[in-house]
KOLLOBA-768964 format. One record per residue (C-alpha): x, y, z. Coordinates in Angstrom, 1 decimal. Each point is the difference from the previous one (the first is absolute). Layout:
BEGIN
<guza x="X" y="Y" z="Z"/>
...
This chain:
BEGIN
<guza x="-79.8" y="50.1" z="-17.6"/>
<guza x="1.5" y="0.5" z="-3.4"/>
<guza x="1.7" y="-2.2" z="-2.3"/>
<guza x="3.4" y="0.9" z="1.0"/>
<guza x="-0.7" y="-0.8" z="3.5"/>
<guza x="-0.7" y="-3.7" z="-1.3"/>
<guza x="3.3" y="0.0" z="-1.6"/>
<guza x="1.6" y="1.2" z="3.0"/>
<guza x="-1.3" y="-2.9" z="2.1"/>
<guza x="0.8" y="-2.8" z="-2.7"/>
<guza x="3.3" y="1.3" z="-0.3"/>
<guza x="1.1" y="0.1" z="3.6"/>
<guza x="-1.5" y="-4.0" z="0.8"/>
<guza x="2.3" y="-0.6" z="-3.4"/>
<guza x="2.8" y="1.6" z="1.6"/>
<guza x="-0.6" y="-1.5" z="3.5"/>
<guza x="-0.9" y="-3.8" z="-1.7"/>
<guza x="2.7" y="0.0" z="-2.4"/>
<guza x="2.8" y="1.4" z="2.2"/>
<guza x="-0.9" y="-2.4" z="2.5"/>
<guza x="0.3" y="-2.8" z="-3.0"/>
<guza x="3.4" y="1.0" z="-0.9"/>
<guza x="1.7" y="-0.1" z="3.0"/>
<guza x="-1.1" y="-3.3" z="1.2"/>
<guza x="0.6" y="-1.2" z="-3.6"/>
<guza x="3.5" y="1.3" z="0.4"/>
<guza x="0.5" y="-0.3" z="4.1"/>
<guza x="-1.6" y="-3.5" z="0.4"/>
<guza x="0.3" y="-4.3" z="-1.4"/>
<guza x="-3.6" y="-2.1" z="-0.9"/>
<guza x="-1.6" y="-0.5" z="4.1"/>
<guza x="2.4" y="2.6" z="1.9"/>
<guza x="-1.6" y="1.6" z="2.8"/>
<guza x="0.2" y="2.7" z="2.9"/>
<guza x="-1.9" y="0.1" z="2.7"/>
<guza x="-1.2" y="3.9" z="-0.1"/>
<guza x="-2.4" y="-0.8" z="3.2"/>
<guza x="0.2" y="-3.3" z="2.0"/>
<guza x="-3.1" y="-2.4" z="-0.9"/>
<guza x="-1.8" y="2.2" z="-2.0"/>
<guza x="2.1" y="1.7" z="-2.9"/>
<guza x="2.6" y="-1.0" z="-1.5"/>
<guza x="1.4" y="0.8" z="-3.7"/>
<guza x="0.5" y="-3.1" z="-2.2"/>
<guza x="0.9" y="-0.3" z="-3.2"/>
<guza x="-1.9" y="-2.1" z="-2.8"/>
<guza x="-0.7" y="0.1" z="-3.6"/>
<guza x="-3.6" y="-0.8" z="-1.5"/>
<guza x="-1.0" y="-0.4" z="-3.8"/>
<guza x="-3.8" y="0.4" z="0.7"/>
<guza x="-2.2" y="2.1" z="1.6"/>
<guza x="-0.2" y="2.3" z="3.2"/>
<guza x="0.8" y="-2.3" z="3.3"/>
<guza x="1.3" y="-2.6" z="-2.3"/>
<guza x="-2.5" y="-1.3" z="-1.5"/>
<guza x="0.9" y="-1.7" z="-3.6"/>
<guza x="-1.9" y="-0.3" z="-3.3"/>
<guza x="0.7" y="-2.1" z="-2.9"/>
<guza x="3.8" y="-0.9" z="-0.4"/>
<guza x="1.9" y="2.1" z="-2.9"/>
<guza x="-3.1" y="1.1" z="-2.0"/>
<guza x="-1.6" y="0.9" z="3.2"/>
<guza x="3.0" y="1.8" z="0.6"/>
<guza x="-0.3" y="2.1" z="-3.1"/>
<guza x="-3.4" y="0.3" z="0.5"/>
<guza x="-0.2" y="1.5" z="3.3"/>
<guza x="2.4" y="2.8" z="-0.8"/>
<guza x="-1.6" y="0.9" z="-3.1"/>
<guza x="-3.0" y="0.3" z="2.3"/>
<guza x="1.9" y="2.3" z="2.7"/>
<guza x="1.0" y="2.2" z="-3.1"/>
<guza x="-3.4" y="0.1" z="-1.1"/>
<guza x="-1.5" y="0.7" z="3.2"/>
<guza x="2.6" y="2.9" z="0.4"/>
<guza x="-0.9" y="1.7" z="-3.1"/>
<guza x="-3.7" y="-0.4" z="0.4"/>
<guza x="0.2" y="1.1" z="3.9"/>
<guza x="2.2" y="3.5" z="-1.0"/>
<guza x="-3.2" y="0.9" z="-2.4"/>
<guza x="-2.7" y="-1.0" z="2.3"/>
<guza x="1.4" y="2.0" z="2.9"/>
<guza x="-0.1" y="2.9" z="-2.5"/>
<guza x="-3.5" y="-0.8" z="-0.3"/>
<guza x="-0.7" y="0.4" z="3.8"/>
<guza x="1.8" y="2.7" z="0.2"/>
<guza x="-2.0" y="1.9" z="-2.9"/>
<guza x="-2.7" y="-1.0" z="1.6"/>
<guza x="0.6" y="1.1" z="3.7"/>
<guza x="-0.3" y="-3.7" z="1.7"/>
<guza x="1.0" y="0.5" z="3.5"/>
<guza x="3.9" y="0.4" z="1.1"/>
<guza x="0.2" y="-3.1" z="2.0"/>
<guza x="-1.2" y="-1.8" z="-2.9"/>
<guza x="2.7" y="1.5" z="-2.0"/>
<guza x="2.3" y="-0.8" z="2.3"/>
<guza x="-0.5" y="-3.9" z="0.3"/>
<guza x="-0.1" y="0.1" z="-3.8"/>
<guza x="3.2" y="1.5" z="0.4"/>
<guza x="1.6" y="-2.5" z="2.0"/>
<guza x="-1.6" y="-3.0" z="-2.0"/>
<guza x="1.5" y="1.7" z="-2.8"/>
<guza x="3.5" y="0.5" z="1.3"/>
<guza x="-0.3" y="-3.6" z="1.3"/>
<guza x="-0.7" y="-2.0" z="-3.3"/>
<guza x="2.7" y="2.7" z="-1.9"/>
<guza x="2.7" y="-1.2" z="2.7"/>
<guza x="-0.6" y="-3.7" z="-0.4"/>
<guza x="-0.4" y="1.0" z="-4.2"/>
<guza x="3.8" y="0.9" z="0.2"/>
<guza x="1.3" y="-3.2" z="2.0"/>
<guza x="-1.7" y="-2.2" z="-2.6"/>
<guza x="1.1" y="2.0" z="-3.1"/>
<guza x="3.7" y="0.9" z="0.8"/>
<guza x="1.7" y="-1.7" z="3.0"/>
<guza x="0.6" y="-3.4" z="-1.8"/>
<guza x="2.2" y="2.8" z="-2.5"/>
<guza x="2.0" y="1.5" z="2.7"/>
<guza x="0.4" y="-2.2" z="2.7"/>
<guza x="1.6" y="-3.5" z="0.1"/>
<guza x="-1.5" y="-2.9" z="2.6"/>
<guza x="0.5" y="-0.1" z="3.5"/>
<guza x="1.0" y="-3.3" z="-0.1"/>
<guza x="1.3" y="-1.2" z="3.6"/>
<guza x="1.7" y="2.4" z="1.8"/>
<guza x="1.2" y="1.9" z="-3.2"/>
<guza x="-1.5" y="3.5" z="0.3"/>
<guza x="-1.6" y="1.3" z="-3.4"/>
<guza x="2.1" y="2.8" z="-1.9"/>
<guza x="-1.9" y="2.8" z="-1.9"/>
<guza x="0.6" y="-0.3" z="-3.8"/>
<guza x="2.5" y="-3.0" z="0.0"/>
<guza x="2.6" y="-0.4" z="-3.0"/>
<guza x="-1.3" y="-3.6" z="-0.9"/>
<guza x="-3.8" y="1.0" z="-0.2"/>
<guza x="-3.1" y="-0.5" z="2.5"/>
<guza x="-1.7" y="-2.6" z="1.1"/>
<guza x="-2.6" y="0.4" z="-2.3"/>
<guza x="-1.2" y="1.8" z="-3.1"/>
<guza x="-2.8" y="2.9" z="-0.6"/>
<guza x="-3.5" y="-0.6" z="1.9"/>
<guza x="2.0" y="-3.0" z="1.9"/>
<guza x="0.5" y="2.0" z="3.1"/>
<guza x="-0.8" y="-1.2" z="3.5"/>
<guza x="-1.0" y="2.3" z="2.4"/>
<guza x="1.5" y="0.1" z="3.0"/>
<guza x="-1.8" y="0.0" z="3.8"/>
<guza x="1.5" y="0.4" z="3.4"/>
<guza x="-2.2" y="1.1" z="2.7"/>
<guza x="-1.3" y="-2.6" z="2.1"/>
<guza x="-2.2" y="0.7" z="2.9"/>
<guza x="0.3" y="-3.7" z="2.1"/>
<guza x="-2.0" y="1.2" z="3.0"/>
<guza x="-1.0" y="-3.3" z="1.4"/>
<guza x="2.1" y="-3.1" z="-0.9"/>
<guza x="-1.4" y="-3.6" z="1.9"/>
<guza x="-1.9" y="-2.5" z="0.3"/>
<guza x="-3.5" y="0.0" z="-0.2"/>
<guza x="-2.3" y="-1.1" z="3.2"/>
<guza x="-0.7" y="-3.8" z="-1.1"/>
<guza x="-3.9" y="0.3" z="0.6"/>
<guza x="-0.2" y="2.3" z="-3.5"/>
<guza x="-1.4" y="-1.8" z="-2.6"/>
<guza x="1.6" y="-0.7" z="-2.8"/>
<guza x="3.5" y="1.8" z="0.3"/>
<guza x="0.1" y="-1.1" z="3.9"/>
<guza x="3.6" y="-1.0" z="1.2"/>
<guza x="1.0" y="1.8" z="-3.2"/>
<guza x="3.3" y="2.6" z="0.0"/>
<guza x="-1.7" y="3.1" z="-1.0"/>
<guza x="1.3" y="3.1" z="-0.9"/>
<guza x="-1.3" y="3.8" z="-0.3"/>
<guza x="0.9" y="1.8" z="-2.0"/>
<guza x="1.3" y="-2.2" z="-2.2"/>
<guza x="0.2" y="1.2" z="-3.1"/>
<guza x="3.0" y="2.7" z="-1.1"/>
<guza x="-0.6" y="2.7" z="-2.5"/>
<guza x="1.4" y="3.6" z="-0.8"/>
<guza x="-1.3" y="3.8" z="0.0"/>
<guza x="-1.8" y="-0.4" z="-3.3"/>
<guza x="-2.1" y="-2.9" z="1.6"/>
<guza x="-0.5" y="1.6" z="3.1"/>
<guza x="-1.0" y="3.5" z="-2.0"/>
<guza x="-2.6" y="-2.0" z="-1.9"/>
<guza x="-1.7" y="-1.9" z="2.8"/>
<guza x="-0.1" y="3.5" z="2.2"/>
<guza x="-1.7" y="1.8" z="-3.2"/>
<guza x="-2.6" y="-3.3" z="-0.8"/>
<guza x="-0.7" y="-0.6" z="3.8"/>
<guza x="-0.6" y="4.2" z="0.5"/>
<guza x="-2.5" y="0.0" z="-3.5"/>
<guza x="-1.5" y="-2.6" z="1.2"/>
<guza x="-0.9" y="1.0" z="4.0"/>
<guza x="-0.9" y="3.8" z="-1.0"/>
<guza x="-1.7" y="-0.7" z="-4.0"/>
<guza x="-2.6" y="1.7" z="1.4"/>
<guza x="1.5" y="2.9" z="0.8"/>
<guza x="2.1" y="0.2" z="-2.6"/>
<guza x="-2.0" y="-0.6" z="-3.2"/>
<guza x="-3.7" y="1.2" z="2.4"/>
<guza x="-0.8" y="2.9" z="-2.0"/>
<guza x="0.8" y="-1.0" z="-3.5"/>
<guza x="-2.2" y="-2.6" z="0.3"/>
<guza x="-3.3" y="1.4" z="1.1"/>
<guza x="-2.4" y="0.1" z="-2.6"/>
<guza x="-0.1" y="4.0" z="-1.4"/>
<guza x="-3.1" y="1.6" z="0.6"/>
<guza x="-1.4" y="2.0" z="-3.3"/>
<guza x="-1.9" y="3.3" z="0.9"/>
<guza x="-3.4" y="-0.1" z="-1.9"/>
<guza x="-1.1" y="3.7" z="-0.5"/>
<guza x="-3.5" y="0.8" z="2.2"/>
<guza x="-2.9" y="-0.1" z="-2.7"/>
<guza x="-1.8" y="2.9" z="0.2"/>
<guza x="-3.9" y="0.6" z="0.2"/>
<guza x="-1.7" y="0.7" z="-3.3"/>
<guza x="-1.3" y="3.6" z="0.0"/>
<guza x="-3.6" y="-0.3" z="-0.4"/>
């Protein structure tokens, strides 16, 4: 697997992640939904200024923080995949590289440019792409934006559980995007087949000792 095979792969979930993006940025208000299939998939728009799933770190300077991570990681992932690549790790680990890659360089561009060249979604007001009167937000203010949500069992749980017993419970509950769902499939793969796929680069290398040969009396 070469390095322009890598490319290749990054490029399409980029295509796929931020074409998806667009149009529910453009299509959709903050919490619309559609019902793709009933009780288990449905397409719902949010917004989040953290992490993958949601998750949230640190306010403003967290904010800035976290993307100048993502930008970071990006840089630092394209030149150690060259490394594996020079030195012949397997192709499914180059693969999951490649999608953990992709994944981080899609949620990269939400966080750098959308707060350019989108306005809010405020209500039912749908979002225009590069608005006269600005975006929402400025450079490396961007919030990435999630909309696949997989609620495959909604209810209440049996009373006798401890703890969360009698509790509404959902699952799964939390909504994310391609580029979270390329980088858990590439970090859950690594880590089920490690062995297979970094197995021979870390045996120990055997060094062949030449055969001592018998004095000549």
């Amino acid at each position: 697997m070469k390095y322009r095979h890598v490319v290749f792969i990054v490029i399409l979930i980029l295509v796929i992640d931020q074409t998806l993006k667009f149009w529910i940025k453009t299509h959709m208000f903050m919490q619309q939904e559609f019902v793709i299939f009933p009780n288990w998939f449905r397409i719902h728009f949010i917004e989040n200024e953290g992490m993958a799933y949601g998750l949230k770190f640190g306010g403003d300077f967290g904010k800035i923080l976290l993307t100048m991570f993502r930008l970071v990681a990006v840089v630092v992932g394209f030149v150690y995949m060259k490394k594996l690549i020079k030195e012949k790790y397997s192709t499914g680990l180059l693969i999951c590289g490649s999608l953990i890659l992709a994944g981080a360089a899609g949620n990269l561009i939400d966080s750098m440019f959308y707060g350019i060249i989108f306005n809010d979604s405020i209500g039912y007001e749908v979002a225009k792409f590069m608005p006269a009167g600005g975006g929402y937000g400025s450079f490396l203010h961007g919030r990435v934006v999630d909309m696949l949500y997989f609620p495959i069992y909604e209810g209440y749980l049996p009373t006798w559980l401890p703890f969360k017993g009698g509790d509404y419970f959902v699952f799964f509950r939390p909504v994310f995007n391609v580029a979270d769902a390329a980088i858990s499939t590439g970090v859950i793969a690594i880590l089920l087949f490690q062995k297979r796929f970094f197995g021979k680069h870390l045996q120990p290398k055997t060094i062949d000792h030449p055969v001592a040969k018998d004095p000549v009396v």
